[in-house]
C-alpha positions in Angstrom: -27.0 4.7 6.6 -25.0 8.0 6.8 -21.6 8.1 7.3 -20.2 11.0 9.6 -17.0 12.5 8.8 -15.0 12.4 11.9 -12.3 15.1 11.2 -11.2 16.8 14.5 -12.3 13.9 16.6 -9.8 11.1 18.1 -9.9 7.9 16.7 -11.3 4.8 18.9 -9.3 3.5 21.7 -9.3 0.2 20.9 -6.9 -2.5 21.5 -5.8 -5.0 18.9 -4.9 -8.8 19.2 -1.8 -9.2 16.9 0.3 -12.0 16.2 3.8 -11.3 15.8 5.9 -15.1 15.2 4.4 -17.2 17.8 3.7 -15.0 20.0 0.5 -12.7 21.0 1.3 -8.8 21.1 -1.7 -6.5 22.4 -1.0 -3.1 20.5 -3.5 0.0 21.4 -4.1 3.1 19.4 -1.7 4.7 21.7 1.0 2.5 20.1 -0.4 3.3 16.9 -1.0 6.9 16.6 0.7 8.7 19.5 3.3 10.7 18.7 2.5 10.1 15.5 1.5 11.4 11.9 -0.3 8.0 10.5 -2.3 7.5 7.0 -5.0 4.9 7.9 -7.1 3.3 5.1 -9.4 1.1 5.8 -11.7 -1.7 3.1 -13.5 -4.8 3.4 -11.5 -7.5 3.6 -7.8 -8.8 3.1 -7.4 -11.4 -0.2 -10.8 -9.9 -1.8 -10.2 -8.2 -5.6 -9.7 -4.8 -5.1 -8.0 -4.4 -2.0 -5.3 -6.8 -3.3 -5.1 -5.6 -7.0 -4.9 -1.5 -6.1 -5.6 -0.8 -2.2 -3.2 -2.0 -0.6 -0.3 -2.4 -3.4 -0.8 1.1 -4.2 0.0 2.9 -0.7 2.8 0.4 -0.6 4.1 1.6 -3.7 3.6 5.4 -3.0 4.9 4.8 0.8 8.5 6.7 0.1 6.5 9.5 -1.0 4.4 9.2 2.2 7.5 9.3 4.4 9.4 12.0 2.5 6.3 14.3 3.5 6.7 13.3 7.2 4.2 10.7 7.3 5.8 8.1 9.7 3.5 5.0 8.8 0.7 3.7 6.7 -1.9 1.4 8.2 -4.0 -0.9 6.7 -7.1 -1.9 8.9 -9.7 -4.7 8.0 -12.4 -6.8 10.1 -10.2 -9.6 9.8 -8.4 -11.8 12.4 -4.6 -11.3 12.8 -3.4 -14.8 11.5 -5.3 -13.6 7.7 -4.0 -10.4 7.8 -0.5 -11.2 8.1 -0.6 -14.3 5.7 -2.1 -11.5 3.1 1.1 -9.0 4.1 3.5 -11.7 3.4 1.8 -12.3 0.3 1.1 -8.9 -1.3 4.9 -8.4 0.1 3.9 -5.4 1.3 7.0 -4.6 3.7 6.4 -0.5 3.9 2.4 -1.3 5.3 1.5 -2.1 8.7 -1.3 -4.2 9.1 -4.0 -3.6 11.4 -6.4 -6.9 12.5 -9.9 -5.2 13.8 -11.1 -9.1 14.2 -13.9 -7.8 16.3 -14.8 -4.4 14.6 -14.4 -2.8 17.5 -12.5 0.1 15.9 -14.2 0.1 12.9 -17.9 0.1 14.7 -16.1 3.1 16.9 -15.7 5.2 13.5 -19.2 4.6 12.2 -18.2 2.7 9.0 -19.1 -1.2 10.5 -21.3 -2.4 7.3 -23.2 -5.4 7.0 -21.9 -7.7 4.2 -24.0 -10.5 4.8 -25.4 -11.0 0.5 -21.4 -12.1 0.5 -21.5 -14.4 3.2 -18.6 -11.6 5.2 -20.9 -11.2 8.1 -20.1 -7.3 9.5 -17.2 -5.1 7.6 -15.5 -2.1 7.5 -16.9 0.7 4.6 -14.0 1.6 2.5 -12.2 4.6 3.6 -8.8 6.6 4.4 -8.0 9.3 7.0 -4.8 11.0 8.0 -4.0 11.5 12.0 -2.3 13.2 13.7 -1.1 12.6 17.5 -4.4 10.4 17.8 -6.5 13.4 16.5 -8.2 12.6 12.5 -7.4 15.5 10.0 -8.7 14.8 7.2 -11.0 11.4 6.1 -12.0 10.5 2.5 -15.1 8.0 2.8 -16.6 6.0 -0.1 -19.7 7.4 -1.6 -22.4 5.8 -0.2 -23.6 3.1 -3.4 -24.0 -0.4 -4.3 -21.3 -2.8 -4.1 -17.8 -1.8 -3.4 -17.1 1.9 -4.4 -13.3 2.9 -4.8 -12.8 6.4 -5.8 -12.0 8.7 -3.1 -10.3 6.7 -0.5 -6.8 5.7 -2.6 -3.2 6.4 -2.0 -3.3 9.1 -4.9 -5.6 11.4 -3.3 -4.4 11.0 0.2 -1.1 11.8 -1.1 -2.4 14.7 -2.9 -4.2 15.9 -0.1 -0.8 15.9 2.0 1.1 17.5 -1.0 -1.2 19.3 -3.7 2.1 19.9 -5.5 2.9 15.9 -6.0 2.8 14.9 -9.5 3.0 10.8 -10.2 6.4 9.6 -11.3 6.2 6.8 -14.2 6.3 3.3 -13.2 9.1 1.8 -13.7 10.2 -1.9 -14.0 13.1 -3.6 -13.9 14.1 -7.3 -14.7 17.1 -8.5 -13.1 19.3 -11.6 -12.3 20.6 -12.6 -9.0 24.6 -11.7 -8.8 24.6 -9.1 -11.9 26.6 -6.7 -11.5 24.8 -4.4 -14.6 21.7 -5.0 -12.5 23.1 -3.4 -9.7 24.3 -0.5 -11.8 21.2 -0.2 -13.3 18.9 0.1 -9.7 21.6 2.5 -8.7 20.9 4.6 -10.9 17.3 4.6 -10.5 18.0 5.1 -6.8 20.2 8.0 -7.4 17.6 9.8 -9.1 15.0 9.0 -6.3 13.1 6.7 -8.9 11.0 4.2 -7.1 10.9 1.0 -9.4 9.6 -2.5 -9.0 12.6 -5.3 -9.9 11.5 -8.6 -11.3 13.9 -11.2 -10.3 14.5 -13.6 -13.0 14.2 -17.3 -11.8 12.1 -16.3 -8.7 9.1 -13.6 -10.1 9.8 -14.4 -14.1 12.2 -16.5 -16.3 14.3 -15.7 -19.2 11.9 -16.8 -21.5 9.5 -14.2 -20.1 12.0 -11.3 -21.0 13.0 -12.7 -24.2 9.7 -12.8 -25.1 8.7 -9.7 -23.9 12.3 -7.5 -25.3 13.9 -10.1 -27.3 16.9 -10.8 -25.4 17.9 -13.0 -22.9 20.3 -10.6 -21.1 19.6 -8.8 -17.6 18.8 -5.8 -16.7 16.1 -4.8 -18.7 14.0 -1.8 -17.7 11.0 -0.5 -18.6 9.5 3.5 -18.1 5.8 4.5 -18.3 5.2 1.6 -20.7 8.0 2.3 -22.9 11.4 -0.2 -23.5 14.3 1.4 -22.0 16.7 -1.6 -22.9 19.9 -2.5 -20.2 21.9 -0.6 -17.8 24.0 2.0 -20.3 20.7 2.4 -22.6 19.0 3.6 -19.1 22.0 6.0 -17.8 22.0 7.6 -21.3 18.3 8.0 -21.0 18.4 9.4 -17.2 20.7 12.1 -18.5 18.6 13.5 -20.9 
């Protein structure tokens, strides 16, 4: 089938059976978009390969970007029931996404991307795809090419953001291990946070142990940070290297 770009039409009014605790919250597009600048991306199911290993993690990543550029929230919508797509949240710990559970597909079959999956045993699903809206009203979508299997090349946080900001470069990923209570730790994400450096901290004892970072720099000591693949080493090696 043929997908139909939808920019300058409304997305569907649709209402959506969340679960928020123990209790049942009905939230409607309304709730969702009006008022509203939203990034929506949309893919096939919540635990499956890619949406776990790049989707998903990567909007979450890129979401202060998002915001600084006046997006005010990033949704991730999937043909799956609300108690799946909050146990995969809490999992991918993705606390700057808002999940989205089309358990009917009645949004999805509304924007014209409601695929069959049946060869995997999914039943109906959602085509991969992102869109950024406005007030309710879709300004721009980037839909998978139409091929076998499970395309992902158009509809990722990179080019959405690029889209919103042709003038965005990608900042280095950084990483930073860190002990619970250090006070060089703390100096050290400061830092980063000064700069507006987004980083991802690895908490010794809960994400990684010692013998991980000894392994990995050859000391047992915390922080240790890492730039675009390169060693940076503890908290005064990083401030000299910040102020170069």
């Amino acid at each position: 089938m043929a997908f139909q770009d939808r920019t300058g039409q409304q997305v569907p009014s649709v209402v959506f059976h969340t679960r928020v605790g123990d209790a049942w919250k009905d939230v409607s597009t309304d709730d969702l978009f009006k008022g509203k600048k939203v990034v929506v991306f949309s893919l096939p199911g919540a635990f499956t390969p890619t949406c776990s290993s790049t989707h998903l993690p990567r909007y979450n990543e890129l979401a202060k970007e998002f915001k600084a550029r006046g997006v005010d929230s990033i949704l991730c919508v999937s043909v799956n029931d609300t108690f799946v797509m909050n146990a995969w949240l809490a999992d991918q710990e993705a606390e700057n996404i808002v999940v989205v559970p089309d358990g009917n597909g009645d949004f999805t079959e509304g924007m014209g991307l409601l695929v069959d999956k049946d060869n995997l045993g999914f039943g109906k699903r959602s085509w991969r795809y992102s869109m950024l809206v406005n007030d309710g009203k879709i300004e721009k979508m980037f839909i998978e090419p139409e091929k076998e299997g499970d395309p992902f090349e158009v509809s990722d946080a990179d080019t959405m953001l690029k889209f919103i900001d042709p003038n965005w470069k990608e900042q280095e990923s950084i990483s930073i291990f860190t002990k619970p209570g250090c006070q060089f730790c703390a100096q050290a994400k400061q830092l980063l946070q000064d700069k507006g450096l987004s980083y991802e901290e690895i908490i010794l004892g809960k994400d990684a142990t010692t013998v991980s970072v000894r392994a990995i720099t050859g000391k047992y000591t915390a922080p240790q940070v890492f730039i675009g693949g390169k060693y940076i080493g503890g908290s005064q090696e990083l401030e000299a290297f910040l102020a170069k």
